[in-house]
C-alpha positions in Angstrom: 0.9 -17.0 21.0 -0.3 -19.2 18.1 -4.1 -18.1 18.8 -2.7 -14.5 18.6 -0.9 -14.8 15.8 -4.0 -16.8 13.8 -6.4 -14.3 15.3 -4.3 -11.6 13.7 -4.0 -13.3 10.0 -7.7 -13.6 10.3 -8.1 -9.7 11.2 -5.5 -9.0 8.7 -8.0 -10.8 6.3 -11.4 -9.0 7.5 -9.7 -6.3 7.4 -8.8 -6.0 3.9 -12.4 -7.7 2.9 -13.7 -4.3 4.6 -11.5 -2.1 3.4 -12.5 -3.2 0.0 -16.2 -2.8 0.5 -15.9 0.6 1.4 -14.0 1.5 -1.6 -16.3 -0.3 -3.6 -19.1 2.4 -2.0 -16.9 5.4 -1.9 -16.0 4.8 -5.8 -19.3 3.3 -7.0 -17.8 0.5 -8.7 -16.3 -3.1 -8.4 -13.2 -2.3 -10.2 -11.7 0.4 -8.9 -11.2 -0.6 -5.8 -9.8 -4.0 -7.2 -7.2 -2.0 -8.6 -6.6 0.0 -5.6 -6.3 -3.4 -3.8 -3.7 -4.9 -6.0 -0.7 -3.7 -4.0 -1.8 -5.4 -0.9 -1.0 -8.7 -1.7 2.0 -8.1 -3.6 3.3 -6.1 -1.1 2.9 -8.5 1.9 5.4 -10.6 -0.1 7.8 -7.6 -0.1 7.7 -7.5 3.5 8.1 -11.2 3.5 11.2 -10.9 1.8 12.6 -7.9 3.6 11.9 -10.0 6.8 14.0 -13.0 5.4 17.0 -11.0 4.2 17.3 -8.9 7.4 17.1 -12.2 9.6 14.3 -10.9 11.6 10.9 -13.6 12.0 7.1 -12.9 11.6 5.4 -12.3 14.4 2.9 -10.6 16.3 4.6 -7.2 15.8 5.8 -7.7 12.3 1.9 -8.5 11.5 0.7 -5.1 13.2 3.3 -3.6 11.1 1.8 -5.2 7.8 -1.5 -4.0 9.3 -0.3 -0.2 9.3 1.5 -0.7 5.8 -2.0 -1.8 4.4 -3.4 1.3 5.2 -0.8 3.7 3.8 -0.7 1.0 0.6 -4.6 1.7 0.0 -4.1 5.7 0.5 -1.7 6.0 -1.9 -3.1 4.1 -4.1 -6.8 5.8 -3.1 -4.7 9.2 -4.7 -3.8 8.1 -8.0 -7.2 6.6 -9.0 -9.3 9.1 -7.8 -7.0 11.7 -9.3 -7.1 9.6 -13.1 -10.9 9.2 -12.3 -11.3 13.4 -12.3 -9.1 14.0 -15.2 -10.8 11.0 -17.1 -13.9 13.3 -16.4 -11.9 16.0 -17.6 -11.7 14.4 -21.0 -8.1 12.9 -21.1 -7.7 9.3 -22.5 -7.6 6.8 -19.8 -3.4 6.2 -20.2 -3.3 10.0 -20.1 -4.9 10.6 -17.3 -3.0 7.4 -15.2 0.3 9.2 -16.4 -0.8 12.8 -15.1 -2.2 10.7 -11.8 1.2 9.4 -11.3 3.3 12.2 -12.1 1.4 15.1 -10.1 0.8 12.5 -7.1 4.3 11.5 -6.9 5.3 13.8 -4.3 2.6 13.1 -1.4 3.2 9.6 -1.8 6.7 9.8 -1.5 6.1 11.9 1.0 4.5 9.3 2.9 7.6 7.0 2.1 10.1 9.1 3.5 8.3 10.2 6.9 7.2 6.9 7.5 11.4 6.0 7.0 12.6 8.2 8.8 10.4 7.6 11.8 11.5 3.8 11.6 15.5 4.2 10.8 16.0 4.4 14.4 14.2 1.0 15.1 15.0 -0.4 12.2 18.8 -0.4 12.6 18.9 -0.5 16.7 21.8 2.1 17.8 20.2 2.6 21.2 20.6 -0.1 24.3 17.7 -3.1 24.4 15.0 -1.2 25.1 13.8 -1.0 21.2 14.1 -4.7 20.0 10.3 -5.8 20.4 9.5 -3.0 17.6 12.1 -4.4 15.6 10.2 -6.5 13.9 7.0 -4.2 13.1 9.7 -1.6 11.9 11.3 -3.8 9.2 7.9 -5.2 7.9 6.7 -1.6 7.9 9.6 -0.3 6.0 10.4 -3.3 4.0 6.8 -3.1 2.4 6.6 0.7 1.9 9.5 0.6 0.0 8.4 -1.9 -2.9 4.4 -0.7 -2.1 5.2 2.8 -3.3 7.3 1.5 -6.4 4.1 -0.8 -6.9 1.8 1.9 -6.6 3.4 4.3 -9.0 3.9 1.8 -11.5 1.5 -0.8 -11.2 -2.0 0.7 -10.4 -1.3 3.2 -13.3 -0.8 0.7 -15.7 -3.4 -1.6 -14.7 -5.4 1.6 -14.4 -5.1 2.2 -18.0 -5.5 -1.0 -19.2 -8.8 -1.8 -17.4 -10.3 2.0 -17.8 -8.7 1.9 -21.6 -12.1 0.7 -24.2 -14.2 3.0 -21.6 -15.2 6.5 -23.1 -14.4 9.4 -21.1 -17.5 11.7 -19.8 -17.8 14.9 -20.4 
């Protein structure tokens, strides 16, 4: 079980390291994808948390369910910078165009929030007999970190956004 579980902290690591290199060839650029990345870490401490106050311990499952939350973290976080990135080339200022990012992607990714909630409410608070209590666990990191992910994500990564894309002259 401790192999598994050190295994899965090193995948969880690789992981992100390759995550991060395709960004950085999708977008052409080191920083943006260091800016899509910022929720990931900060996030894993949310689910940390959430863990803690609901009683529930890390394990194999709650790691798989960081795993899963990594990926919707990085989408949603993929939609706001490529969206500021096209109306920076649009000629907006760099805080404009975060702001727009935010306010027109707001709706998928809360999207994404609320299907991925109401998918786990069932596991999350077990109703049902027995059966459900191994996906405890990846249910409440899943949820735990979506929820303070997605207030990152609409907050954070804009600002930082702007503050990183801010002395750089839109083209166009």
């Amino acid at each position: 079980m401790r192999e598994g579980m050190s295994m899965l902290g090193i995948g969880l690591a690789v992981a992100t390291l390759l995550v991060y290199l395709v960004l950085m060839a999708q977008f052409r650029s080191f920083v943006d994808p260091l800016i899509i990345m910022l929720a990931v870490p900060l996030e894993s401490a949310a689910w940390c948390w959430f863990l803690y106050f609901t009683d529930t311990y890390i394990n194999i499952q709650s790691l798989m369910g960081t795993l899963m939350m990594i990926g919707v973290v990085v989408n949603n976080s993929i939609l706001l910078v490529e969206f500021a990135n096209q109306r920076r080339d649009e000629g907006m200022s760099s805080r404009d165009a975060a702001l727009s990012a935010a306010q027109i992607r707001l709706r998928p990714i809360l999207n994404d929030v609320v299907d991925v909630g109401r998918v786990d409410d069932p596991i999350v608070v077990p109703t049902r007999p027995p059966a459900n209590e191994a996906m405890i666990p990846l249910a409440r990191a899943l949820l735990g970190g979506m929820v303070v992910s997605t207030l990152l994500t609409l907050v954070l990564v804009p600002c930082v956004y702007s503050l990183v894309h801010r002395s750089r002259v839109a083209v166009g």
